[in-house]
Biopython code that builds the backbone (N, CA, C, O; Angstrom):
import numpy as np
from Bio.PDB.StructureBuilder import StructureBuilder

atoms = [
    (1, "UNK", "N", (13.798, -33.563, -11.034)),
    (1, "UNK", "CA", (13.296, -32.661, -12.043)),
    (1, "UNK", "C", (14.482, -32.141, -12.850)),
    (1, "UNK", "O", (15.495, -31.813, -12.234)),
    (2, "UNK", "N", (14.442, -32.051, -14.033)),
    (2, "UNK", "CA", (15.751, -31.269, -15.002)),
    (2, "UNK", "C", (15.534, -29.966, -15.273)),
    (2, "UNK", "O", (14.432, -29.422, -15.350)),
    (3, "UNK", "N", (16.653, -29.440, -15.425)),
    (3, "UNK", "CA", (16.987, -28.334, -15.868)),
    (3, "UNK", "C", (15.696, -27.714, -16.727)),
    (3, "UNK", "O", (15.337, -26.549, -16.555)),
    (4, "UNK", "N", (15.197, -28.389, -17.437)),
    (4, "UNK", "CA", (14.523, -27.434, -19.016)),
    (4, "UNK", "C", (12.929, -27.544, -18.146)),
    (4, "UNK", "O", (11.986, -26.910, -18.619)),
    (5, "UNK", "N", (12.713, -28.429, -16.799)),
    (5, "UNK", "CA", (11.397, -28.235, -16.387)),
    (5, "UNK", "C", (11.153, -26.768, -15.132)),
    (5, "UNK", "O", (10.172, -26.153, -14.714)),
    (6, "UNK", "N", (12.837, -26.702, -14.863)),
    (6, "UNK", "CA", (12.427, -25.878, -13.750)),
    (6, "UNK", "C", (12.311, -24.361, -14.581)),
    (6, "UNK", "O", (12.636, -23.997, -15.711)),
    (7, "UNK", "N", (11.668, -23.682, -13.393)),
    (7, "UNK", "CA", (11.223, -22.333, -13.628)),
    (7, "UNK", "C", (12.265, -21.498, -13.697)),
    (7, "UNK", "O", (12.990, -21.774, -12.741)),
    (8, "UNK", "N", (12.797, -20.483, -14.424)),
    (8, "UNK", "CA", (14.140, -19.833, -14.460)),
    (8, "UNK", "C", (14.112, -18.792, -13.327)),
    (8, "UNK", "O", (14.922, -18.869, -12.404)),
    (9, "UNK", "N", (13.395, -18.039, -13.375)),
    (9, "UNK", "CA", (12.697, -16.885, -12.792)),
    (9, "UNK", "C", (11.146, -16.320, -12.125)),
    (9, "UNK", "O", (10.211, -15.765, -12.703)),
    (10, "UNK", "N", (11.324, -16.742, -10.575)),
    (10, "UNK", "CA", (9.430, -16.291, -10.536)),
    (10, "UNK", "C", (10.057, -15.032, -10.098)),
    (10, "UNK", "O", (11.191, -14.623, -9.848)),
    (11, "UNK", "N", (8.105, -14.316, -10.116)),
    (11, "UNK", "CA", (8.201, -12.910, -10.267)),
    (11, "UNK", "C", (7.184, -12.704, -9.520)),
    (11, "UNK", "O", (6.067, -12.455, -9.973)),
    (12, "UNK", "N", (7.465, -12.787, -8.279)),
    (12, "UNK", "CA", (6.187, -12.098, -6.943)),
    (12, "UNK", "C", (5.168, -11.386, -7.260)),
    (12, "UNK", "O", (5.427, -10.748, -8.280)),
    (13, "UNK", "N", (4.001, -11.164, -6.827)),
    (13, "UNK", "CA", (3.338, -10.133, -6.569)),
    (13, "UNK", "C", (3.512, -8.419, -6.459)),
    (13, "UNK", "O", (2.761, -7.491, -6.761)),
    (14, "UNK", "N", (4.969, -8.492, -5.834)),
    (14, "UNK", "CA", (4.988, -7.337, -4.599)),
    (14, "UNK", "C", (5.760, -6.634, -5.814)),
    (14, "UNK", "O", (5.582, -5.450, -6.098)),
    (15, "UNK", "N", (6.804, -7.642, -6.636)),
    (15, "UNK", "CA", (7.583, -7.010, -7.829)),
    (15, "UNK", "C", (6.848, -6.316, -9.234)),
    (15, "UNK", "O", (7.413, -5.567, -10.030)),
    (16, "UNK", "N", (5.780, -6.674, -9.277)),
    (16, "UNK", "CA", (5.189, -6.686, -10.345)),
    (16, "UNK", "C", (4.700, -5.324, -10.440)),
    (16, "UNK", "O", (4.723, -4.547, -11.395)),
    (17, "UNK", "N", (4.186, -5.168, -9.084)),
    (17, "UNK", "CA", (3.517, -3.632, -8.533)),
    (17, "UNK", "C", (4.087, -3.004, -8.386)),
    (17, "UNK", "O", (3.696, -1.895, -8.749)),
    (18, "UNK", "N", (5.538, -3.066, -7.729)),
    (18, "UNK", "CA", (6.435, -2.152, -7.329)),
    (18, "UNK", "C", (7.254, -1.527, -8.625)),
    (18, "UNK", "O", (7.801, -0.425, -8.576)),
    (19, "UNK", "N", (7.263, -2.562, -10.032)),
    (19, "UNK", "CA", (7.398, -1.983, -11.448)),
    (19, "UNK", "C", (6.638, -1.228, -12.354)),
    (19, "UNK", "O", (6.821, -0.651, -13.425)),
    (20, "UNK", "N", (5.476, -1.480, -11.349)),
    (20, "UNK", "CA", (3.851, -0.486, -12.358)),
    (20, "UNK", "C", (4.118, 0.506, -11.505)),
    (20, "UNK", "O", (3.076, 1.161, -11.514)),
    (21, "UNK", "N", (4.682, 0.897, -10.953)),
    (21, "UNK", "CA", (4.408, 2.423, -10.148)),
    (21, "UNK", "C", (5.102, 3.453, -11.094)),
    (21, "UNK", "O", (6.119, 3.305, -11.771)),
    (22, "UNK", "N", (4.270, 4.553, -10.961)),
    (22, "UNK", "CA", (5.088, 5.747, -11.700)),
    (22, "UNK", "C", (6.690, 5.676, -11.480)),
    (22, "UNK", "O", (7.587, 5.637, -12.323)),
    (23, "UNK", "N", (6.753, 5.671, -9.984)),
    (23, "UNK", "CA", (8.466, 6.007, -9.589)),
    (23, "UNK", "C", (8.473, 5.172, -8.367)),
    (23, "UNK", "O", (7.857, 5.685, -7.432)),
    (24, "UNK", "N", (9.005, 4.027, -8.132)),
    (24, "UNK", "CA", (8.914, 3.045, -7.482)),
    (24, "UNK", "C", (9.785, 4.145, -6.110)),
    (24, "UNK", "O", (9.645, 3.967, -4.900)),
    (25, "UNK", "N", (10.100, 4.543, -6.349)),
    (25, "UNK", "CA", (11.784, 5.691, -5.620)),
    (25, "UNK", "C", (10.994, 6.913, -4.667)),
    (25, "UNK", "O", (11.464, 7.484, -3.683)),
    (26, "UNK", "N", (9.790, 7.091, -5.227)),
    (26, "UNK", "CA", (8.911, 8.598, -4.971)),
    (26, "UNK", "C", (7.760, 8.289, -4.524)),
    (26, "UNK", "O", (6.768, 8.366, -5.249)),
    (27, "UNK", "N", (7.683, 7.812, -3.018)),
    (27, "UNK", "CA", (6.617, 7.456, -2.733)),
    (27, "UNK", "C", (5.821, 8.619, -1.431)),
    (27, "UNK", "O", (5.247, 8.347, -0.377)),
    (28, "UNK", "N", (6.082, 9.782, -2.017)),
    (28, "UNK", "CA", (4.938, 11.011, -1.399)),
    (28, "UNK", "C", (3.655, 11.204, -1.870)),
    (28, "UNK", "O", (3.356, 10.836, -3.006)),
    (29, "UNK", "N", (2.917, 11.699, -1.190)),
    (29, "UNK", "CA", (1.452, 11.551, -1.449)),
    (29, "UNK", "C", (1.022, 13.482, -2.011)),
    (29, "UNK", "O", (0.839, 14.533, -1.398)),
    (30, "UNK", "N", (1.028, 13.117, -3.288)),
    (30, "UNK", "CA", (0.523, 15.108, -3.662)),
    (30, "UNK", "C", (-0.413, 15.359, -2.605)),
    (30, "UNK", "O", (-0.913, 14.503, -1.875)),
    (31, "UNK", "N", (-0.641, 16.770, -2.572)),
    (31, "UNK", "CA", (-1.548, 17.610, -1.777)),
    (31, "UNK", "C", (-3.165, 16.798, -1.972)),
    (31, "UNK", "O", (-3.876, 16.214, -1.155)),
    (32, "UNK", "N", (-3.316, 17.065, -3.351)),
    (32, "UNK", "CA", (-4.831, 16.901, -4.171)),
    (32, "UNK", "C", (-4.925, 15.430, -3.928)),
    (32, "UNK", "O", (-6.055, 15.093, -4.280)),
    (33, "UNK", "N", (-4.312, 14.490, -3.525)),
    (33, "UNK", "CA", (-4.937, 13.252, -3.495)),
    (33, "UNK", "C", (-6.126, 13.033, -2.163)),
    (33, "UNK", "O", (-7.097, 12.499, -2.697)),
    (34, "UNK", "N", (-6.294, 13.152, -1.289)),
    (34, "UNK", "CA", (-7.190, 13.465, -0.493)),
    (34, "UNK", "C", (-8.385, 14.046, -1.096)),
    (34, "UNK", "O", (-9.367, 13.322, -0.929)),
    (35, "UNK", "N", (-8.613, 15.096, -1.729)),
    (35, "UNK", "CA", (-9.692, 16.083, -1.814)),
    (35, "UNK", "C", (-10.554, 14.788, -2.568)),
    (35, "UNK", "O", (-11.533, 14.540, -1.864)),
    (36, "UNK", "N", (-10.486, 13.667, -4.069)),
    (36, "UNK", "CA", (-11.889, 13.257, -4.438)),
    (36, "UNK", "C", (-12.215, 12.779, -2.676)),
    (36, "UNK", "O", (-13.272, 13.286, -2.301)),
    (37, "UNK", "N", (-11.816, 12.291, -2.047)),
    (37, "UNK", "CA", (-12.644, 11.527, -0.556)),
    (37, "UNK", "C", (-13.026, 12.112, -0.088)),
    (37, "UNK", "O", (-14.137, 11.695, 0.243)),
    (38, "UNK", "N", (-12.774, 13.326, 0.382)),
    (38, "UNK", "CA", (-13.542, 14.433, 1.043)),
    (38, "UNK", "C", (-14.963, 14.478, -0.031)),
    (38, "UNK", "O", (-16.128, 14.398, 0.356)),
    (39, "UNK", "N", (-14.497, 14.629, -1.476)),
    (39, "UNK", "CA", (-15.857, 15.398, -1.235)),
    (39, "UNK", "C", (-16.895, 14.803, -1.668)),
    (39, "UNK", "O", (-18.018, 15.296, -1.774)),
    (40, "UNK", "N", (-16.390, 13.158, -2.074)),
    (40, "UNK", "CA", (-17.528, 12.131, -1.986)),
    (40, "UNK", "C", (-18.032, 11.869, -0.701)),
    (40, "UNK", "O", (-19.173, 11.516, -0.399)),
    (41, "UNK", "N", (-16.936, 12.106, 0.120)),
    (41, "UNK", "CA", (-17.867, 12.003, 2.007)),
    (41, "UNK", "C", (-18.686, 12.660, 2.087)),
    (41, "UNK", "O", (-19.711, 12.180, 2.571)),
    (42, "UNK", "N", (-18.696, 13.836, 1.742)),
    (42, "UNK", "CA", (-19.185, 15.157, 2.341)),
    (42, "UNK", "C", (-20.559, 15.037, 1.661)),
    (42, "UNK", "O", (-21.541, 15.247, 2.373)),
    (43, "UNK", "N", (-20.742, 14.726, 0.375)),
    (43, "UNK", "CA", (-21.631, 14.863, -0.486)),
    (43, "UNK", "C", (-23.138, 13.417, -0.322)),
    (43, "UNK", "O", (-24.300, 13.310, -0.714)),
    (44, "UNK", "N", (-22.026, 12.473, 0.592)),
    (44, "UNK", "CA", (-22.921, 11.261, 1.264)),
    (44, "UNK", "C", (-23.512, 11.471, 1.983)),
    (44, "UNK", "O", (-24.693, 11.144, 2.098)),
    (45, "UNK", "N", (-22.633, 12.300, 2.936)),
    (45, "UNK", "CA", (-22.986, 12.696, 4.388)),
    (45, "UNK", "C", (-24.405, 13.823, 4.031)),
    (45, "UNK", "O", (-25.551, 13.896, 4.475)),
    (46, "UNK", "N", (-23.637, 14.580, 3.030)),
    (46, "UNK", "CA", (-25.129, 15.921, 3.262)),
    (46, "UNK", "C", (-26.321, 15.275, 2.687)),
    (46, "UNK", "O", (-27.355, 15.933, 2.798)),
    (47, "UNK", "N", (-26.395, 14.317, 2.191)),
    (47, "UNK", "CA", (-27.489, 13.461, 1.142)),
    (47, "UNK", "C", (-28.414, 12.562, 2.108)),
    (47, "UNK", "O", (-29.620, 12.316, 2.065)),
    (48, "UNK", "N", (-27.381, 12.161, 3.008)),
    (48, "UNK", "CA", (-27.893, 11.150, 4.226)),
    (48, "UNK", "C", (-28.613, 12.283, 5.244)),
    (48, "UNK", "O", (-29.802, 12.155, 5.536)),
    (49, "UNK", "N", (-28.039, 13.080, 5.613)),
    (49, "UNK", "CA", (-28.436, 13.831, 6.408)),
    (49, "UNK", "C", (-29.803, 15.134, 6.063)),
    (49, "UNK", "O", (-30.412, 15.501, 7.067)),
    (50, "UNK", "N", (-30.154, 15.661, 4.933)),
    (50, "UNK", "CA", (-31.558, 16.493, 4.458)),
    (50, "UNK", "C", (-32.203, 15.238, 4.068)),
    (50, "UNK", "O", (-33.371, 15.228, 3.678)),
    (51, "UNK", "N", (-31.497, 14.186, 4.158)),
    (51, "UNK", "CA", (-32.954, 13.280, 3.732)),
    (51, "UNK", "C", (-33.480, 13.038, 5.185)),
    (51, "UNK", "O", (-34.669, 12.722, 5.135)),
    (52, "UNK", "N", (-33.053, 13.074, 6.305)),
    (52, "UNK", "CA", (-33.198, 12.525, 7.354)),
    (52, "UNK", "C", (-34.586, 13.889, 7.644)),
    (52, "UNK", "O", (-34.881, 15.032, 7.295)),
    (53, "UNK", "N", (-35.196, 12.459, 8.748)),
    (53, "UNK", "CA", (-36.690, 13.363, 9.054)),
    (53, "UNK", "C", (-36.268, 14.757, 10.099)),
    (53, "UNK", "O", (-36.680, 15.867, 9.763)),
    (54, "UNK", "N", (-35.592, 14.630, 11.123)),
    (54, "UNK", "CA", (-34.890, 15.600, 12.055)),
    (54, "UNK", "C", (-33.762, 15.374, 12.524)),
    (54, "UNK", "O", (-33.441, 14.185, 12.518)),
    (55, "UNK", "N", (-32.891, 16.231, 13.016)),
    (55, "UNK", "CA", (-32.197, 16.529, 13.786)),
    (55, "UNK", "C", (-30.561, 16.475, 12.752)),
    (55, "UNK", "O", (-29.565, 15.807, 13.029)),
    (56, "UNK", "N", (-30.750, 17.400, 11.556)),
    (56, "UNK", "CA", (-30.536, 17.054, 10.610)),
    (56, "UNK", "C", (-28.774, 17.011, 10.571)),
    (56, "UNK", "O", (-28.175, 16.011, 10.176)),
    (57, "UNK", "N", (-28.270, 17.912, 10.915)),
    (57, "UNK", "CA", (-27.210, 17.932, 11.360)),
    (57, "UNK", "C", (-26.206, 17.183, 12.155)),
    (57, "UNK", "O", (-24.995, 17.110, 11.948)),
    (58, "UNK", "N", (-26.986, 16.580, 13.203)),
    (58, "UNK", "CA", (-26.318, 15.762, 14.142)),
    (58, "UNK", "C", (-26.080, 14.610, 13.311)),
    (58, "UNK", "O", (-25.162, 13.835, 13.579)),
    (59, "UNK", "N", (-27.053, 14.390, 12.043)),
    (59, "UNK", "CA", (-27.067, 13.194, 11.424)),
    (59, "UNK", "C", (-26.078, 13.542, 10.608)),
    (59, "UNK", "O", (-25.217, 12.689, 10.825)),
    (60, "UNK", "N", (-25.686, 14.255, 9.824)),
    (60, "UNK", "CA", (-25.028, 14.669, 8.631)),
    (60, "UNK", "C", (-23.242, 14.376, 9.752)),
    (60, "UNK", "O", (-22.301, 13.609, 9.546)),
    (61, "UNK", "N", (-23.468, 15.299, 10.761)),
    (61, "UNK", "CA", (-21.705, 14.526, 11.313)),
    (61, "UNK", "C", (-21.675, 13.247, 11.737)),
    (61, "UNK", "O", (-20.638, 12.614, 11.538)),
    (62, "UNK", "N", (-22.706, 12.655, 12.351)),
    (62, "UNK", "CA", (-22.553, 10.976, 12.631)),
    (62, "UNK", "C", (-22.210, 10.291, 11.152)),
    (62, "UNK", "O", (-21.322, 9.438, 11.136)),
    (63, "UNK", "N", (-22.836, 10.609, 10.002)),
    (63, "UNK", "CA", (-22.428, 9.977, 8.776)),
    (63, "UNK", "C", (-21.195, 10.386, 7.992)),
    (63, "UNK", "O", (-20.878, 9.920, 6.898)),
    (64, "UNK", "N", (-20.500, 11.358, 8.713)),
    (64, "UNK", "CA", (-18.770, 11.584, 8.518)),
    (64, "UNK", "C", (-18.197, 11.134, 9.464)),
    (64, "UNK", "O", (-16.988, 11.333, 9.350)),
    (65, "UNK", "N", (-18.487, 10.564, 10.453)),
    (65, "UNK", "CA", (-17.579, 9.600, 11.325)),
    (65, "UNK", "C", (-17.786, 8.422, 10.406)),
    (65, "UNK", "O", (-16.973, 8.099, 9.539)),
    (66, "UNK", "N", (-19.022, 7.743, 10.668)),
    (66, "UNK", "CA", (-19.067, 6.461, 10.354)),
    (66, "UNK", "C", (-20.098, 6.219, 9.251)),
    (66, "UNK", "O", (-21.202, 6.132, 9.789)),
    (67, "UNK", "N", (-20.185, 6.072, 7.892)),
    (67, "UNK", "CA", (-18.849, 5.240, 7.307)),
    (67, "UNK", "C", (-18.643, 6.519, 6.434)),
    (67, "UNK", "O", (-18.968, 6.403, 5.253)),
    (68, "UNK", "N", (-18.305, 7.346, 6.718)),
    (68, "UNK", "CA", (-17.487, 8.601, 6.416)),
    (68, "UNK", "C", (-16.313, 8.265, 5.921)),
    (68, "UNK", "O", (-15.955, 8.100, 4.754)),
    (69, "UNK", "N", (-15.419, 8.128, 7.502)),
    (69, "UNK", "CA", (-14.537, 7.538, 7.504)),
    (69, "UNK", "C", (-13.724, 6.666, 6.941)),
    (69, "UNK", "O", (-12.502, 6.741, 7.069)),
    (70, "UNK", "N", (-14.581, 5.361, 5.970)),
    (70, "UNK", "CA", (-14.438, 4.277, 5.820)),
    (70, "UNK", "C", (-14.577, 4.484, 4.146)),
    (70, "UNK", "O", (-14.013, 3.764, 3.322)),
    (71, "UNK", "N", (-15.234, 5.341, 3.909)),
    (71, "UNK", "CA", (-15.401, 5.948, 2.118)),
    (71, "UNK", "C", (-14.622, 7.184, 2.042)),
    (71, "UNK", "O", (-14.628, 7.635, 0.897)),
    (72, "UNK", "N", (-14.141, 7.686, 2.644)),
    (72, "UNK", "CA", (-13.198, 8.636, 2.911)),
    (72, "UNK", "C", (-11.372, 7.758, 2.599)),
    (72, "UNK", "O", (-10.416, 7.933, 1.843)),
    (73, "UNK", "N", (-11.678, 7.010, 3.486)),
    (73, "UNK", "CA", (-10.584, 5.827, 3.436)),
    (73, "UNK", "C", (-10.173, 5.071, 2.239)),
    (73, "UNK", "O", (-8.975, 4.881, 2.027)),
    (74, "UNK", "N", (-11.338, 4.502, 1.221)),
    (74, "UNK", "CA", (-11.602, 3.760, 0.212)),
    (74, "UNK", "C", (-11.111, 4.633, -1.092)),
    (74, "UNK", "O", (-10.163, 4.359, -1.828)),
    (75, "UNK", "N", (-11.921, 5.651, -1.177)),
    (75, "UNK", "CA", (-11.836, 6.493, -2.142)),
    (75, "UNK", "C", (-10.242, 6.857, -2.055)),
    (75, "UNK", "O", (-9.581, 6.393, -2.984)),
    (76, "UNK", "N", (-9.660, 7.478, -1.259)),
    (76, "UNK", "CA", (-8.197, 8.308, -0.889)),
    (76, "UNK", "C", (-7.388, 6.586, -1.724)),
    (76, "UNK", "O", (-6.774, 6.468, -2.784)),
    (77, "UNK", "N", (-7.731, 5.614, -0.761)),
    (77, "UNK", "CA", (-6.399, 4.270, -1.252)),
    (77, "UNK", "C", (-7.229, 4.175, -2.896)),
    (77, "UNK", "O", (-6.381, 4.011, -3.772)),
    (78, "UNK", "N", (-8.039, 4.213, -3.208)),
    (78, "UNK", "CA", (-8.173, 3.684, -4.927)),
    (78, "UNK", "C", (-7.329, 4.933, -5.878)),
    (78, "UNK", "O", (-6.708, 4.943, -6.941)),
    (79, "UNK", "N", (-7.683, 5.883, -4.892)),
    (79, "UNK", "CA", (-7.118, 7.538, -6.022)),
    (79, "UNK", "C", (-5.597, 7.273, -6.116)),
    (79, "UNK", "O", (-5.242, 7.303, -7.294)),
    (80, "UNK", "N", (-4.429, 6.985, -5.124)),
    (80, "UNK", "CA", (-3.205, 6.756, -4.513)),
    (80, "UNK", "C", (-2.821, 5.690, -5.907)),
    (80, "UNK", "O", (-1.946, 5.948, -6.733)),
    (81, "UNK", "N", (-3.760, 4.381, -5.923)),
    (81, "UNK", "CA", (-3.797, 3.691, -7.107)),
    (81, "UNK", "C", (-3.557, 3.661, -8.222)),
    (81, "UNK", "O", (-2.741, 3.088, -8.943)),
    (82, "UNK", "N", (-4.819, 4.746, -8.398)),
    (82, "UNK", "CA", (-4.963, 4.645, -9.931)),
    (82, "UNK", "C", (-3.778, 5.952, -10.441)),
    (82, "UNK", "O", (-3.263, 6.219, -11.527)),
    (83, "UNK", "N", (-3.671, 6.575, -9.032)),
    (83, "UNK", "CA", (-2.292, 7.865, -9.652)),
    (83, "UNK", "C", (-0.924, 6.941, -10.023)),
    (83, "UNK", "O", (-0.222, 7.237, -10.989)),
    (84, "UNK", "N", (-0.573, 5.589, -8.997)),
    (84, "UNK", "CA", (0.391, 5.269, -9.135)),
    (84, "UNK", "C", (0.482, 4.364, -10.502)),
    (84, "UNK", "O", (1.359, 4.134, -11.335)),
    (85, "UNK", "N", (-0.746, 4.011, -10.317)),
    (85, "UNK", "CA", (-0.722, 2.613, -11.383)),
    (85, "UNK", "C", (-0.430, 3.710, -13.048)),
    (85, "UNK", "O", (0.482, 3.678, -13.874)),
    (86, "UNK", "N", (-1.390, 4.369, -12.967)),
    (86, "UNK", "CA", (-1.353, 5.317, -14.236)),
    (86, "UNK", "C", (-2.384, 4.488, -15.045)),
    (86, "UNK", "O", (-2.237, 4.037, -16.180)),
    (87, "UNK", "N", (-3.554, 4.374, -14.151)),
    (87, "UNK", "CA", (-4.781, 3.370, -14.716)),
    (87, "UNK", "C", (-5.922, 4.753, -15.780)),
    (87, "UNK", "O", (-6.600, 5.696, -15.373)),
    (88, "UNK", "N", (-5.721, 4.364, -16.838)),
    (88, "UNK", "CA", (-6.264, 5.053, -17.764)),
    (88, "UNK", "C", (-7.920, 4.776, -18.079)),
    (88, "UNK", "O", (-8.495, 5.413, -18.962)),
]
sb = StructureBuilder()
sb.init_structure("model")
sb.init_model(0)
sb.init_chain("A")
sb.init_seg("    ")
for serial, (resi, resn, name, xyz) in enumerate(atoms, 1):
    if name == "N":
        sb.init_residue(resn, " ", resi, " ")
    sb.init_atom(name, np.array(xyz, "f"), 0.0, 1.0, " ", f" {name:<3s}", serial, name[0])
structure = sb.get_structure()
């Protein structure tokens, strides 16, 4: 292969992202990034749970374990995202 076919420069994945970040250098998590997950959990959970026929409560914390947890989880890594990315 010659010179003028090869590639000069690839440019990973991991580089590309690590240049879209606000501050590639500053990777702490503000206070407020947590809170949208909370209170889309919370707001699932209480929705799942007064809809439920009885025991209304027990239902409302089983649906903040599971998938509480897991949209709690989702929401927090997309927010982390779109803070770092600076997705408009």
């Amino acid at each position: 292969m010659s010179d003028k076919h090869k590639i000069p420069n690839r440019v990973s994945a991991s580089e590309i992202l690590k240049s879209a970040f606000v501050d590639a250098a500053d990777t702490r998590l503000p206070l407020w990034l947590p809170i949208p997950g909370a209170l889309i959990t919370l707001v699932f959970a209480t929705y799942i749970g007064l809809s439920g026929e009885s025991n209304q409560i027990k239902l409302i914390l089983a649906t903040i374990v599971w998938p509480g947890s897991g949209i709690f989880l989702g929401v927090t890594v997309a927010t982390w995202l779109g803070w770092q990315l600076e997705i408009d």
